[in-house]
N, C-alpha and C positions, 0 to 999 in steps of 0.2 A: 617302747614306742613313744614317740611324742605327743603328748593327751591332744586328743580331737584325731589324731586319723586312722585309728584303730578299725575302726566301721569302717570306714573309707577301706584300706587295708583288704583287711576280709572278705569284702563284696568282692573284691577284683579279683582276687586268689578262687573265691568258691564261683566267680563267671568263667575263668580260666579253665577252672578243673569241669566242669558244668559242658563247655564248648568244647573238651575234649573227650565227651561222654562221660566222662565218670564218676562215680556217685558222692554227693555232696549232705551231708547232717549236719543237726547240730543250729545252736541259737546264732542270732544277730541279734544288733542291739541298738538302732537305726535311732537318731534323735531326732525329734517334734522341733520348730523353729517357730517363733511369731515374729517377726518383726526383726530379723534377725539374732531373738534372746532365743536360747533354748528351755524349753520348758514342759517338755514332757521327753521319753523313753518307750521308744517301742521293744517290742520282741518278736521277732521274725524265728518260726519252724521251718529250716531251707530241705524241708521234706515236703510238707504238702503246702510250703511257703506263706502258711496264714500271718499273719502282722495284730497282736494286740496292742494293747496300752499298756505298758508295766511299771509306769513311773509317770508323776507329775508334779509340778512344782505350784502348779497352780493352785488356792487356797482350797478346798472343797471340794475338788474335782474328783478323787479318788477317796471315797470312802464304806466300810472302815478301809484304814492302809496304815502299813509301818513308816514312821518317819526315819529317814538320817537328812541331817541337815533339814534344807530348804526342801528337798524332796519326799513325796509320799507311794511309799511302794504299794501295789496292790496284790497281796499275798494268794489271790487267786488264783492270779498268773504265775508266779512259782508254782503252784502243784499241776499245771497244764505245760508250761515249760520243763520242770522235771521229768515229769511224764513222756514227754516229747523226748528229752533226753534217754529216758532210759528204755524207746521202743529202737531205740539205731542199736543196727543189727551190723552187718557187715560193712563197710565205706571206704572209699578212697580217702576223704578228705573227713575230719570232724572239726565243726568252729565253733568256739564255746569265746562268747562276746558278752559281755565278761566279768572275772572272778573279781572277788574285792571285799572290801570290809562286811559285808552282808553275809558274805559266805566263813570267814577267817575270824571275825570277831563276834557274829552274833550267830552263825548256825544255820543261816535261811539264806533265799536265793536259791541257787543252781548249785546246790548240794548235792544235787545227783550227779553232776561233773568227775566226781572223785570217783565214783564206781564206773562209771562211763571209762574213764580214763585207764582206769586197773585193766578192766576186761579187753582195751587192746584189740577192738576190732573194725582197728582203721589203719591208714597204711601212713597220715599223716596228721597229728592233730595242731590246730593254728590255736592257740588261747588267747587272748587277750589277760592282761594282768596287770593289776594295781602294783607302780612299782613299789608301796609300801611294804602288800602282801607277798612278793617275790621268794623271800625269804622265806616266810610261813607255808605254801606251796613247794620249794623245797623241802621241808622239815617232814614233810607230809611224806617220803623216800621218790618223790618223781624226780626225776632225771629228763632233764629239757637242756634246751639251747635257748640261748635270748637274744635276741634281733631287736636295737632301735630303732626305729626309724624317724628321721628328723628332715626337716624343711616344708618346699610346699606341696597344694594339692597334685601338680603335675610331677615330683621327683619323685612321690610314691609311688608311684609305677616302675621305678627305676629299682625298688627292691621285691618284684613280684619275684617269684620261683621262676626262674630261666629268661630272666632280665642280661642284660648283655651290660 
């Protein structure tokens, strides 16, 4: 997918599946905006829908937190996100927003993705994925399809599930 509308993406896919009753899991990953800079990272449960803080860029704002880059992650929210993760039970849809260098090079994050994913008890899962990590997620023995999607905010709708 083209960086920035992965979220975008996924909301519309799990309001889709959502409006057609059927059950939706699994993280979002919703970004903070000031002034049009981004500079925080939510984490949205599309179970009982709670929204934390799981990232910020802001100097202070998240501490302690793990750094990458300009960003300070709040390792809280991983063990409440995984945990969130590993209470989905049966679903139509699971959206896991998303995997990346935190999970693939350092071991943390949404680690509990990978056993989610094994146990297979959804009918469809949407991932989000760093195209760096692509690779490394394969190697991992999963077996996906990959879907880009490119242009703007309105032509991504043009690749939801039963887009014409």
């Amino acid at each position: 997918m083209a960086r920035g509308w992965e979220t975008t993406y996924c909301q519309q896919v799990a309001a889709e599946y959502r409006q057609a009753g059927l059950k939706v899991s699994g993280l979002l990953s919703p970004a903070r905006f000031d002034q049009k800079q981004k500079n925080g990272i939510f984490v949205q449960d599309l179970v009982s829908r709670e929204i934390r803080l799981a990232a910020s860029s802001v100097p202070g704002e998240i501490r302690p937190g793990l750094s990458l880059g300009n960003w300070t992650f709040d390792p809280q929210i991983f063990t409440w996100g995984n945990h969130c993760l590993q209470q989905v039970a049966e679903t139509e849809l699971l959206v896991i927003d998303e995997l990346g260098p935190l999970e693939f090079n350092r071991q943390t994050g949404w680690i509990a993705s990978f056993e989610v994913l094994r146990r297979a008890h959804y009918q469809l899962a949407l991932i989000v994925i760093r195209p760096e990590c692509v690779e490394a997620f394969s190697n991992l023995g999963f077996v996906f399809q990959t879907k880009e999607i490119t242009g703007s905010r309105n032509q991504v709708a043009e690749h939801l599930p039963g887009a014409s």
